[in-house]
C-alpha positions in Angstrom: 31.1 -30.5 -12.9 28.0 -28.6 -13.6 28.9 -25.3 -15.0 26.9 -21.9 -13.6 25.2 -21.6 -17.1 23.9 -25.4 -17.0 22.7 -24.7 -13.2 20.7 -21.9 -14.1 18.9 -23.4 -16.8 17.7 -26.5 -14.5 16.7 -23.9 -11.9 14.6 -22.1 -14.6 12.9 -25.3 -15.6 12.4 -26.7 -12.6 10.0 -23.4 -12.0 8.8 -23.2 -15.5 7.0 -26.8 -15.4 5.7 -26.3 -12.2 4.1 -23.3 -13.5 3.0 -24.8 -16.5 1.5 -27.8 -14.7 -0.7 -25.1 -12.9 -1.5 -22.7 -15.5 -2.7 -25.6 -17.7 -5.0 -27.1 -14.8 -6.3 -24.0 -14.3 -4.2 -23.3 -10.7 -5.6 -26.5 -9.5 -2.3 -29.0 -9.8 0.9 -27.8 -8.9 4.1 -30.7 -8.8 7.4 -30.3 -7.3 10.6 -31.7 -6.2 14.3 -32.0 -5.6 14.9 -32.7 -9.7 12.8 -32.5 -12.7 13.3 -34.3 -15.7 11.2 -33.2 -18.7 11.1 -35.7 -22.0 9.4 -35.9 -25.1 8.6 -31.9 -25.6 7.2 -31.9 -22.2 4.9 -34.3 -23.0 6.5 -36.5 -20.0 8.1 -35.3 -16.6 10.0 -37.2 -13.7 10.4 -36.0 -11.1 13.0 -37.7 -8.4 13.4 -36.9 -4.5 10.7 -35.2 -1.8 8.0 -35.5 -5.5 5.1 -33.6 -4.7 1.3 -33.2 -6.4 -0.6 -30.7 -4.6 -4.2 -30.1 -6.0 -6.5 -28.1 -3.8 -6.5 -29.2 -0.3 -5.5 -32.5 -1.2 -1.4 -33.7 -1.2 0.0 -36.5 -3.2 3.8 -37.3 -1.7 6.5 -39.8 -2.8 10.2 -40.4 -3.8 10.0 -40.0 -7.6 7.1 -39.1 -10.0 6.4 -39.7 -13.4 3.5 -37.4 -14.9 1.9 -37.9 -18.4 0.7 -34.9 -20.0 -1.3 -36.5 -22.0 -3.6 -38.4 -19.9 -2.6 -36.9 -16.5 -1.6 -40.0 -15.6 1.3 -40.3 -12.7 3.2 -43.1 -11.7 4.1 -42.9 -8.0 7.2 -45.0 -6.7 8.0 -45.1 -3.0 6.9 -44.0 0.1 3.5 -42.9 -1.3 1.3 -41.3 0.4 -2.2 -39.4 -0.2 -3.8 -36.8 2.2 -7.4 -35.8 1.7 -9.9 -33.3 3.4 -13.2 -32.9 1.8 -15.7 -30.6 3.1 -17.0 -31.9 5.7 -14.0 -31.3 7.8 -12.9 -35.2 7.8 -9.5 -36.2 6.8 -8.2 -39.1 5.2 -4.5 -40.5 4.6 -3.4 -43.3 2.0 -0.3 -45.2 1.8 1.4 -47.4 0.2 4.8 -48.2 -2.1 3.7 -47.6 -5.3 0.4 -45.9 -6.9 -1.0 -44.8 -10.2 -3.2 -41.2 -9.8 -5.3 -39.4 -12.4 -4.8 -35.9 -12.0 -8.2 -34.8 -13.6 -10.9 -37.5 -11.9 -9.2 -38.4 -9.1 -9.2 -41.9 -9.1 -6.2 -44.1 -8.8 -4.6 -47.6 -8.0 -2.4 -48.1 -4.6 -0.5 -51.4 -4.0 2.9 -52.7 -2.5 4.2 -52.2 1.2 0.4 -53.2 2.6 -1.7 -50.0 1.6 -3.5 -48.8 3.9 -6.5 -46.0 4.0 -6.8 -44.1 7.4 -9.9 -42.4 7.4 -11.1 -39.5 10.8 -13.8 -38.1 11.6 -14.1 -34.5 11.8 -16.4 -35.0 15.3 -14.9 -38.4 16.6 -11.4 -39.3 18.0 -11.7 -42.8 16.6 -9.4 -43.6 13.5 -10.6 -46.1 11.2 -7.4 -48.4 9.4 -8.2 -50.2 5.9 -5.4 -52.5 5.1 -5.9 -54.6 1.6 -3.2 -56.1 -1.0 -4.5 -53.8 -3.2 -7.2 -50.8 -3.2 -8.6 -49.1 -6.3 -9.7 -45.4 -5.0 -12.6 -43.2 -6.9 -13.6 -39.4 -7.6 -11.2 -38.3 -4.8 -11.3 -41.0 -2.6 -15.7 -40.9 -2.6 -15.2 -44.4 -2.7 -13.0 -47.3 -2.8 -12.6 -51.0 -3.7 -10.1 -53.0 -1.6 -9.1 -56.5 -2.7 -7.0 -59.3 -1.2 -6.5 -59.7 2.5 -8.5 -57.2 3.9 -8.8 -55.8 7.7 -10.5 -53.5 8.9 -9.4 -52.3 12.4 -11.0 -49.7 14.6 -11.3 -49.1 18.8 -13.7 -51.3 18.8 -13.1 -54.4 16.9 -11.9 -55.4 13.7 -13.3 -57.6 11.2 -11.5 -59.6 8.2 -12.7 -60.3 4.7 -11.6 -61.3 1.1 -13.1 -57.5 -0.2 -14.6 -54.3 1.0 -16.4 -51.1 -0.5 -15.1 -47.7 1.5 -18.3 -45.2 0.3 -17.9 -42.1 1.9 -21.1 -40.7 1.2 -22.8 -43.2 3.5 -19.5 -43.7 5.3 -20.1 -47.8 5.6 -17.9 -50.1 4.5 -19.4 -53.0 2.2 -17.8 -56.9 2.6 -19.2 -60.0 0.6 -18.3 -63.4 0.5 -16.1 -64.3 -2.1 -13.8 -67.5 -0.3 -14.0 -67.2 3.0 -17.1 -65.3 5.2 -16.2 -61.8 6.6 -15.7 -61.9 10.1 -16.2 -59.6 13.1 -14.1 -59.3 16.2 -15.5 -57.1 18.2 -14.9 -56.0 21.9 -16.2 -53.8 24.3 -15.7 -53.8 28.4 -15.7 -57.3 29.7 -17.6 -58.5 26.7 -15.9 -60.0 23.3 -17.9 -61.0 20.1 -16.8 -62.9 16.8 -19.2 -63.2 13.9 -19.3 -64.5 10.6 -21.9 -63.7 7.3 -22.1 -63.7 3.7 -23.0 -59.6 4.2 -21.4 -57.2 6.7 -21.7 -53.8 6.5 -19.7 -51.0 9.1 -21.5 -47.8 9.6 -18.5 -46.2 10.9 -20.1 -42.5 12.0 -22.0 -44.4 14.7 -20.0 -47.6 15.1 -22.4 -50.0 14.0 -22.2 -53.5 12.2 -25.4 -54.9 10.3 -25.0 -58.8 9.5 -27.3 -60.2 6.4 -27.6 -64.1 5.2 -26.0 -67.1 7.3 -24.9 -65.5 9.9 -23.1 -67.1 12.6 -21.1 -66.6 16.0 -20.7 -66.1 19.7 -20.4 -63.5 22.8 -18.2 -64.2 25.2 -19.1 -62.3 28.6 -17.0 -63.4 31.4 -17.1 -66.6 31.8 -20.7 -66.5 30.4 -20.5 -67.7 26.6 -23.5 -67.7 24.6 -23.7 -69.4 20.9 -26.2 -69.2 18.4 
């Protein structure tokens, strides 16, 4: 049984690191949860049950937490998930099982479950879905690497490749033959396309697809089918 002296102290922990956490990043980083767990002078924390980062505008969830004070390191275990609006009004999601996150740069490793990046425009109903084995994210999600069975889905099409580059600041998506050609299904109305090159690149503000070196594929219109 956990005597009223015992409960108070944890109580007055629990509030003490999350302040601490703040005050030392400057009010920037605040983490939370249902129990806090601090080791090694404070020099390691674990946190278990509804674990929460909070850092600006942006929201790192999960079921338990493990944060290194020394390198702001934190080991995320289940559930994960990351929610993101920069400036321009856009918003973008995360998720996956597991996840390593720097609190300082911003940068971070998700894998486990199918991670997945869901990224909307602020002026555009359309959701963009980037599903990998595993994606390495950078300066607050700016950009990211995806590896390992990659699709990319969207209302109008969806294209698979071995790899893909997320870059927010031209908001394209990057893909290169590595094994296999990326590959473009796309539809639209009565009319269905599939594609293949060593170079695709998605311009996803104005939903366009540029093709570079050996392309191939077809249109299907109908019963019309036209093949290069």
């Amino acid at each position: 049984m956990i005597q009223k002296n015992s409960l108070i102290f944890i109580l007055f922990m629990f509030v003490f690191v999350s302040f601490s956490f703040s005050e030392d990043l400057k009010g920037k980083t605040v983490i939370t949860g249902d129990l806090m767990q601090i080791r090694k002078s404070g020099e390691k924390t674990i946190v278990k049950g509804n674990a929460k980062i909070v850092r600006g505008s942006n929201t790192v969830t999960s079921d338990k937490m493990t944060y290194y004070k020394n390198n702001s390191n934190v080991d995320a275990e289940g559930n994960v998930n990351f929610s993101v609006h920069d400036e321009d009004g856009n918003f973008l999601k995360a998720v996956s099982q597991e996840a390593v996150y720097n609190t300082d740069n911003l940068s971070g490793q998700l894998w486990g479950g199918r991670p997945v990046i869901e990224y909307n425009l602020k002026d555009s109903t359309d959701t963009v879905y980037l599903f990998a084995d595993k994606i390495y994210v950078h300066n607050d999600f700016e950009s990211a690497d995806a590896e390992g069975n990659v699709e990319i889905i969207s209302s109008s099409g969806t294209i698979i490749s071995d790899n893909a580059l997320l870059d927010k600041k031209s908001s394209s998506l990057f893909m290169h033959k590595d094994v296999k050609k990326p590959q473009v299904n796309a539809y639209r109305n009565d009319k269905e396309a599939e594609f293949k090159a060593d170079e695709i690149s998605l311009f996803y503000n104005n939903k366009t697809v540029k093709m570079n070196k050996n392309v191939e594929g077809k249109i299907t219109m109908d019963s019309l089918e036209v093949k290069e």
